[in-house]
C-alpha positions in Angstrom: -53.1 -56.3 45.9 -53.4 -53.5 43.3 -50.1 -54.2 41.9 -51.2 -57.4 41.4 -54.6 -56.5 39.8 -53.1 -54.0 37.4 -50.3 -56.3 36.0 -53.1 -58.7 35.2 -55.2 -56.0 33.6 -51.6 -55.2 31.1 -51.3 -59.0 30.3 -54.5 -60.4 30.0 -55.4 -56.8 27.6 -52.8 -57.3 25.0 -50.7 -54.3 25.8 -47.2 -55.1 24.9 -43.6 -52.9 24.7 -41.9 -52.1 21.8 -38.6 -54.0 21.5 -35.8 -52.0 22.0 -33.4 -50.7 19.3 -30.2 -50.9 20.4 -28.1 -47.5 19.1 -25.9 -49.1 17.0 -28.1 -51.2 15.5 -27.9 -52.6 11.6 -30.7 -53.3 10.3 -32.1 -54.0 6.5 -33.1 -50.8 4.5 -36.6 -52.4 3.5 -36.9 -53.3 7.1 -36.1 -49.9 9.0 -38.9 -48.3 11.3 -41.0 -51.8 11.3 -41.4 -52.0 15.2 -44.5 -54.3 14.7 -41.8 -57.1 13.4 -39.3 -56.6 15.3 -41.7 -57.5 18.3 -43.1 -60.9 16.3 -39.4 -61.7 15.9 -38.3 -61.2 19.8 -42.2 -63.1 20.5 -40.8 -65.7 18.0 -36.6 -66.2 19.4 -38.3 -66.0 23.1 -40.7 -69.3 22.1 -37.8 -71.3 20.9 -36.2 -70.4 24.8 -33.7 -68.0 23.3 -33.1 -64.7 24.4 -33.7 -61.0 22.5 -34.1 -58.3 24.7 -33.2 -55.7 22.5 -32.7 -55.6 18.7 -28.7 -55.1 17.3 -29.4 -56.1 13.7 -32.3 -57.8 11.1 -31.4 -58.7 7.6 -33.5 -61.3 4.9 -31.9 -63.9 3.4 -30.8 -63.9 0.6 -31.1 -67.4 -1.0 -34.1 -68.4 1.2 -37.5 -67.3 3.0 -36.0 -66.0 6.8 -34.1 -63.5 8.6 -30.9 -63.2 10.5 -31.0 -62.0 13.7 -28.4 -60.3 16.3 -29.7 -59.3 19.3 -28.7 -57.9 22.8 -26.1 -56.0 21.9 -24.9 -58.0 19.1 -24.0 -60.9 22.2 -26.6 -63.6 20.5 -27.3 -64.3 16.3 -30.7 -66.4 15.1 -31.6 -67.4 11.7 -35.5 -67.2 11.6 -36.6 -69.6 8.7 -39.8 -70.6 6.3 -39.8 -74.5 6.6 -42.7 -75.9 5.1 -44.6 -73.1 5.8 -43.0 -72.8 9.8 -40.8 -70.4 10.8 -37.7 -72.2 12.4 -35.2 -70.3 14.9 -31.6 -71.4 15.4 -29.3 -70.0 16.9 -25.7 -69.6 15.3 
């Protein structure tokens, strides 16, 4: 019963994990040390029903508004996209 009370206390207060890093992880310059988005990105690939466990890469687009993605150990890729003013995952 107290298990159960505390893990409702964690979800229903907003406390959430840091997304891991995975060690050999490549990720942008201009987008190093930003824990805060790597979270919205996971929170973002995990509402399309994809999975990102733990971070392997981030990088902008160059020749439009979006990311590219790699996580779990490099095993799954996303593009994360600005259409029409909502982001879009796919996977590649």
């Amino acid at each position: 019963m107290r298990y159960l009370l505390l893990m409702l206390v964690l979800f229903f207060s907003g406390i959430t994990h840091s997304l891991p890093v995975d060690r050999d992880a490549i990720i942008n310059d201009d987008l190093k040390n930003k824990p805060e988005l790597y979270n919205q990105v996971a929170k973002l690939i995990r509402a399309y029903g994809y999975r990102c466990d733990s971070l392997s890469g981030i990088h902008p687009m160059l020749l439009s508004r979006g990311f590219t993605v790699s996580c779990n150990n490099f095993s799954y890729s996303y593009e994360i996209k600005d259409k029409g003013g909502n982001w879009v995952v796919t996977l590649n």
